[in-house]
C-alpha positions in Angstrom: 120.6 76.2 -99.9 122.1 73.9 -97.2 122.5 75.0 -94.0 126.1 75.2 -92.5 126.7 72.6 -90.4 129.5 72.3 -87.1 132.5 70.4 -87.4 131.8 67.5 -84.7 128.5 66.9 -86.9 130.7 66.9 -90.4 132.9 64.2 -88.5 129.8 62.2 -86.7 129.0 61.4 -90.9 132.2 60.6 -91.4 132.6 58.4 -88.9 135.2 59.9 -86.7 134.9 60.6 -82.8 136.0 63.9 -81.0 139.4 64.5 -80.6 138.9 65.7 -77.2 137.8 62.3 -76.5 141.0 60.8 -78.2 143.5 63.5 -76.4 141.5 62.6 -73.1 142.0 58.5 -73.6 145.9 59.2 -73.9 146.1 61.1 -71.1 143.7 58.9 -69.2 145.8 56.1 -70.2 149.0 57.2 -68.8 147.3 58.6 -65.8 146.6 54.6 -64.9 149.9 53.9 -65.8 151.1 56.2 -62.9 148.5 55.0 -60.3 150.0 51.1 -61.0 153.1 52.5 -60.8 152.7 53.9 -57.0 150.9 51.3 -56.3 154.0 48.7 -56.9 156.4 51.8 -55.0 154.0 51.0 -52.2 155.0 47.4 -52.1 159.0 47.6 -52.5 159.1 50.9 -50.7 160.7 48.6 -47.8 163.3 47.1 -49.7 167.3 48.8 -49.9 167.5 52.2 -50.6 168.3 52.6 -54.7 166.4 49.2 -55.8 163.2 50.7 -56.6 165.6 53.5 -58.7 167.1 51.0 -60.3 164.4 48.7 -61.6 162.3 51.3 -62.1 162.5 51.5 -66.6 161.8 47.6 -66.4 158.2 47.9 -63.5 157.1 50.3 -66.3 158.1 47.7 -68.9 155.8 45.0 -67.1 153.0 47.4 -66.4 153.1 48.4 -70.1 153.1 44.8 -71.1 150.3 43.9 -69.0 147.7 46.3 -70.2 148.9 45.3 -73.5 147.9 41.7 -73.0 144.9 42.3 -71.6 143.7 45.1 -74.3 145.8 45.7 -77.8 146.8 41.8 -78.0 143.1 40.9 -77.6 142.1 43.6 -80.1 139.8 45.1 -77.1 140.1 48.8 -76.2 141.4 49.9 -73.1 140.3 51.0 -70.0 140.8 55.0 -71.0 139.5 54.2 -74.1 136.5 51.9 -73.0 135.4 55.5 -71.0 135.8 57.8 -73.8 133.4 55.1 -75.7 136.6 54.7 -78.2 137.6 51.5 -80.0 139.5 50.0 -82.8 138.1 50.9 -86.3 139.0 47.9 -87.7 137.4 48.9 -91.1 139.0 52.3 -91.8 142.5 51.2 -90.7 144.8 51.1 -93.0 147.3 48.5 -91.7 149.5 45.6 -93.5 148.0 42.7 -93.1 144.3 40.9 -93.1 142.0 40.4 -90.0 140.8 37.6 -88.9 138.4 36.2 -86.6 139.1 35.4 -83.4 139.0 31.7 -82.6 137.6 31.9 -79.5 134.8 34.9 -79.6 134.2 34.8 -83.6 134.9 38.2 -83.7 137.4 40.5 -86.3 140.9 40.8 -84.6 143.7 43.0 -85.1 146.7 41.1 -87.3 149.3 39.6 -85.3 152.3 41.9 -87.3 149.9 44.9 -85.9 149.8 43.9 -82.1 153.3 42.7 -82.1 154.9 45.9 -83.7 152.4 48.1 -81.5 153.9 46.3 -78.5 158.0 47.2 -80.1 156.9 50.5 -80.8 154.4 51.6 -77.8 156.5 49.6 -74.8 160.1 48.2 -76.2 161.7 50.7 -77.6 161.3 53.8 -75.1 162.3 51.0 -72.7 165.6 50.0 -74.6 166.3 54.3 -75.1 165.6 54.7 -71.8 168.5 52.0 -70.7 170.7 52.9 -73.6 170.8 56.1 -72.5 171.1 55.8 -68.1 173.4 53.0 -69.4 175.8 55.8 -71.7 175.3 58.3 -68.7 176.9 56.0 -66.0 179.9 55.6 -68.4 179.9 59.4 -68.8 183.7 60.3 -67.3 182.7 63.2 -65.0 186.0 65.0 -65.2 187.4 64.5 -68.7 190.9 65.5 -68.9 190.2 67.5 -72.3 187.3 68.9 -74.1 189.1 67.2 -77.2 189.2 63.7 -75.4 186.0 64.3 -74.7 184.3 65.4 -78.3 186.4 61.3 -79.3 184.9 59.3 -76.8 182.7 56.7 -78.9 180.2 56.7 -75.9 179.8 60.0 -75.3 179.0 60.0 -79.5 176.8 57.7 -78.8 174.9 59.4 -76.3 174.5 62.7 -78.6 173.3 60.3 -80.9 170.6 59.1 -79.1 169.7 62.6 -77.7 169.6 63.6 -81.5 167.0 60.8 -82.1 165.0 62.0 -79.1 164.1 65.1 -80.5 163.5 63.8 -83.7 161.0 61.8 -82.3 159.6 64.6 -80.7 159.5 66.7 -83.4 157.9 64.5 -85.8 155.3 63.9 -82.7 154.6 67.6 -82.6 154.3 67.9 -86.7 151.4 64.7 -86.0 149.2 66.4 -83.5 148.9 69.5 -85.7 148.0 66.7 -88.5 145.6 65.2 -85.7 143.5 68.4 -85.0 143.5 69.2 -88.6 142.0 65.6 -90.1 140.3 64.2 -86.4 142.9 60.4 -87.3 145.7 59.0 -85.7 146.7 60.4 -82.5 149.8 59.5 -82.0 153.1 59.2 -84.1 153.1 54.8 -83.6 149.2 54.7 -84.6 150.1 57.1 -88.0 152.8 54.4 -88.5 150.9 51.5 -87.8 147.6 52.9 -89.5 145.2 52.4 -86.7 142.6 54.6 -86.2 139.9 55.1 -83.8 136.0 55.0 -83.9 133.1 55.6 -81.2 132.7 51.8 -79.9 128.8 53.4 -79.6 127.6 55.8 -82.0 124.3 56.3 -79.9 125.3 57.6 -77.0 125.4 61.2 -76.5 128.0 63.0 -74.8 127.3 64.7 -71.9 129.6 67.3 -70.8 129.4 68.0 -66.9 131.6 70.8 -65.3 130.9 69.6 -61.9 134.8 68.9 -61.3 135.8 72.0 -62.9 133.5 74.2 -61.0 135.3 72.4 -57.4 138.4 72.7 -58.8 137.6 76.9 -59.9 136.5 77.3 -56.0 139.2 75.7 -54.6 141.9 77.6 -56.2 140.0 80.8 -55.4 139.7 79.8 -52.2 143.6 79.1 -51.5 144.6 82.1 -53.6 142.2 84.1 -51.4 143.9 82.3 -48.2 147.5 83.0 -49.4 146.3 86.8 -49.5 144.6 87.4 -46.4 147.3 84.9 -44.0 150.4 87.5 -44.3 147.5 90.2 -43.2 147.2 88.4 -40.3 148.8 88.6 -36.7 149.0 85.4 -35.6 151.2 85.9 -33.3 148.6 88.7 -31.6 145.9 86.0 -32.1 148.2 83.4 -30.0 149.1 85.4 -27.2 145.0 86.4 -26.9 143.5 83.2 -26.4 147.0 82.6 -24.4 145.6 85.6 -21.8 142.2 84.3 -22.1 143.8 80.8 -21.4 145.7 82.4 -18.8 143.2 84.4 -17.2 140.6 81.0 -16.6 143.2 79.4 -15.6 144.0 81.8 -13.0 140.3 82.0 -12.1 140.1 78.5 -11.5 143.6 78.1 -9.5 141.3 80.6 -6.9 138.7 78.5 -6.7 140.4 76.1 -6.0 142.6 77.7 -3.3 138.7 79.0 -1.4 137.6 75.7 -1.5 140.6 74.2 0.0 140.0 76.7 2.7 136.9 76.1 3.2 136.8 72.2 3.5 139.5 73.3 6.3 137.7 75.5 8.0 134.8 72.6 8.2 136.8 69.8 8.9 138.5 71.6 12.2 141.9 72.2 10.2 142.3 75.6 12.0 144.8 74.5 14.4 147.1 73.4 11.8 146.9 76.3 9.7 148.6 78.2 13.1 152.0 76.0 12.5 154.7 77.8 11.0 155.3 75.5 8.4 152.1 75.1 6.9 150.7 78.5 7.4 153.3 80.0 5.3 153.0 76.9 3.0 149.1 78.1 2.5 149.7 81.6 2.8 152.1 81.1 -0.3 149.5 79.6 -1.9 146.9 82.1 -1.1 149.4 84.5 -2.5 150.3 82.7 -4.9 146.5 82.0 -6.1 145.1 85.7 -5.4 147.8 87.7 -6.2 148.8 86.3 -9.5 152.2 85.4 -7.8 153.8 88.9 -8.5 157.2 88.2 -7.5 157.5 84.7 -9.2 157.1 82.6 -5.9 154.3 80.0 -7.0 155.2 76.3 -7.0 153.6 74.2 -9.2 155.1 70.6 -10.0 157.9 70.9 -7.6 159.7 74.0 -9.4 159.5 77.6 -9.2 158.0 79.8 -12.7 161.1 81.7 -13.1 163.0 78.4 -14.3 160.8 78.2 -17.4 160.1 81.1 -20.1 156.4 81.0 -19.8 156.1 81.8 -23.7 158.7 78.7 -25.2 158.4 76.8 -21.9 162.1 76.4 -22.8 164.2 75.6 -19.3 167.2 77.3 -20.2 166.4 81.3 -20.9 168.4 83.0 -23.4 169.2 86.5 -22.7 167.0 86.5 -19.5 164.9 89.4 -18.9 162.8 90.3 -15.9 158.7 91.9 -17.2 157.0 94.2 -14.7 155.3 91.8 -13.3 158.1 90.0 -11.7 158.3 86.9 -14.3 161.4 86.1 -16.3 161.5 85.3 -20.0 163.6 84.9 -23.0 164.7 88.4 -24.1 163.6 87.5 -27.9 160.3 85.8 -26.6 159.1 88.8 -24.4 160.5 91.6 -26.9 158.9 90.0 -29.7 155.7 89.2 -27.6 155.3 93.0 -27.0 156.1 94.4 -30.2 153.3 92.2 -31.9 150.8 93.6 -28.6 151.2 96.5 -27.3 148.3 95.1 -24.2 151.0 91.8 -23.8 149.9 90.1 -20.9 151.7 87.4 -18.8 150.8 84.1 -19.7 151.1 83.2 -15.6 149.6 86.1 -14.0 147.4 88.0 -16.5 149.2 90.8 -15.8 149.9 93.9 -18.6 153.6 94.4 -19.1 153.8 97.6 -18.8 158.0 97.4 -19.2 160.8 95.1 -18.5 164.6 95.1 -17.3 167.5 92.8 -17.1 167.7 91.1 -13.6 169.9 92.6 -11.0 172.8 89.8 -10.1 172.2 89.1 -7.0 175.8 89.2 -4.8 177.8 86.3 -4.3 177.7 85.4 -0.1 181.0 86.5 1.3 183.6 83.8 1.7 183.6 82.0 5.5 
């Protein structure tokens, strides 16, 4: 009685690798395509607008045809496959043609029908549908004058046509993967036609499967999923205005200092009969107000304009709707209204202040005409 045994064993014996390994070198493959192909939008990125658009079926058309030079025309795997440890099975394949040694390395290469139809198939013709068709859809008439004159138009025939043969293609692509994952050969619709198949270019070596990247990606996405939960919870606006008062409130602190220091260096340095001038004993009893006080009625100069001429929350110059707070500041009707509805303990940004309520300015009168 034998025991039973797993299907990757029953295909080691036969000779075939993983299909994962296969899937993952296709995808691998055109992953490299695309980093080649941003790597050359980097370098026209500069030229007119439209050129990289235009040009862009034939830069896939040379990338294509360079990996193909450098891999299926030298019978050598490719890069995705080379780290899948895949290869040609030159042995199995069932392919038109004999193979030959290579003149230069001695070694058993593909036949020249092979890598020349795998270049028509694999790189020519999706480039050539891929014209034919932008090509039939720039001749499209946008506004047909009839649905009849339409349904008669050769090109527009044309392009149905190739549209047809599109999801032909497709569909006979679909109907070979479900032949791929049943028999473990020929992963793709052009290697079926071709009759290449695929072998481990190292039976020996043991695959290790490592969920290192799986595990980051797991905790990132829980991680962002968790953000995008708890971020509308949030008040951010609360959490602004608070480190705004805190802000506020040192800053205030430090404008005292300053203002006691000043008064002292003063004092020592026999400024006394100065500060009994008009001019600049109102000048530093305005600052003294202004620094002490918090500058209730809005008269603190700083940078050679008065507080009332900015909102202190957008810092915008022109207020709209201007409203007057309890403190004696004016704001932006929106900015304050909003401020206090997302804090009912709103401070002012200038004084530290609570706003307890505000009010729309009285007008002040016009001076009567001389």
């Amino acid at each position: 009685m034998s025991l039973p045994t797993s299907s990757l064993f029953r295909e080691r014996e036969r000779g075939l690798p993983p299909r994962v390994n296969q899937l993952d070198a296709e995808r691998l493959h055109e992953e490299i395509l695309d980093l080649l192909k941003q790597e050359v939008s980097g370098v026209f990125a500069y030229l007119p607008f439209g050129w990289l658009q235009k040009w862009s079926p034939e830069i896939d058309l040379f990338l294509r045809l360079l990996l193909w030079k450098y891999t299926v025309w030298r019978s050598a795997p490719s890069p995705a496959d080379s780290v899948q440890n895949l290869t040609f099975d030159l042995e199995r394949s069932c392919f038109i043609g004999s193979v030959g040694p290579s003149e230069r390395s001695g070694r058993k290469r593909l036949p020249l029908n092979i890598r020349l139809l795998y270049a028509l198939l694999h790189i020519l013709l999706p480039w050539l549908l891929a014209r034919l068709k932008q090509h039939l859809q720039n001749a499209e008439d946008p506004f047909p004058s009839s649905r009849h004159h339409q349904m008669r138009r050769p090109g527009l025939v044309t392009l149905r046509q190739v549209e047809t043969a599109e999801r032909v293609v497709e569909a006979l692509s679909l109907v070979n993967l479900v032949a791929f994952l049943l028999q473990g050969r020929y992963r793709s619709l052009s290697s079926r036609l071709l009759g290449l198949q695929m072998r481990e270019a190292n039976p020996d070596v043991q695959r290790q499967i490592s969920f290192e990247y799986m595990q980051r990606h797991l905790y990132w996405h829980s991680f962002t999923e968790l953000l995008m939960i708890l971020l509308p919870l949030v008040n951010l606006r609360a959490l602004r205005l608070m480190a705004w008062r805190w802000a506020s409130r040192a800053s205030a602190k430090v404008r005292e200092e300053i203002v006691r220091w000043q008064e002292r260096v003063a004092t020592l340095s026999g400024a006394q009969t100065s500060l009994k001038n008009g001019s600049g004993g109102a000048g530093l009893e305005g600052v003294e107000h202004g620094g002490s006080k918090g500058s209730a009625e809005g008269k603190w100069r700083g940078g050679g304009e008065t507080i009332n001429s900015r909102c202190p929350l957008c810092s915008d110059a022109v207020m709209t709707s201007e409203i007057e707070a309890s403190c004696g500041h004016r704001f932006c009707y929106f900015c304050l209204s909003s401020a206090c509805a997302a804090d009912r303990d709103f401070a002012c940004p200038l004084c530290a202040e609570c706003v307890d309520w505000y009010r729309w300015p009285r007008r002040r009168r016009a001076p009567p005409l001389l």
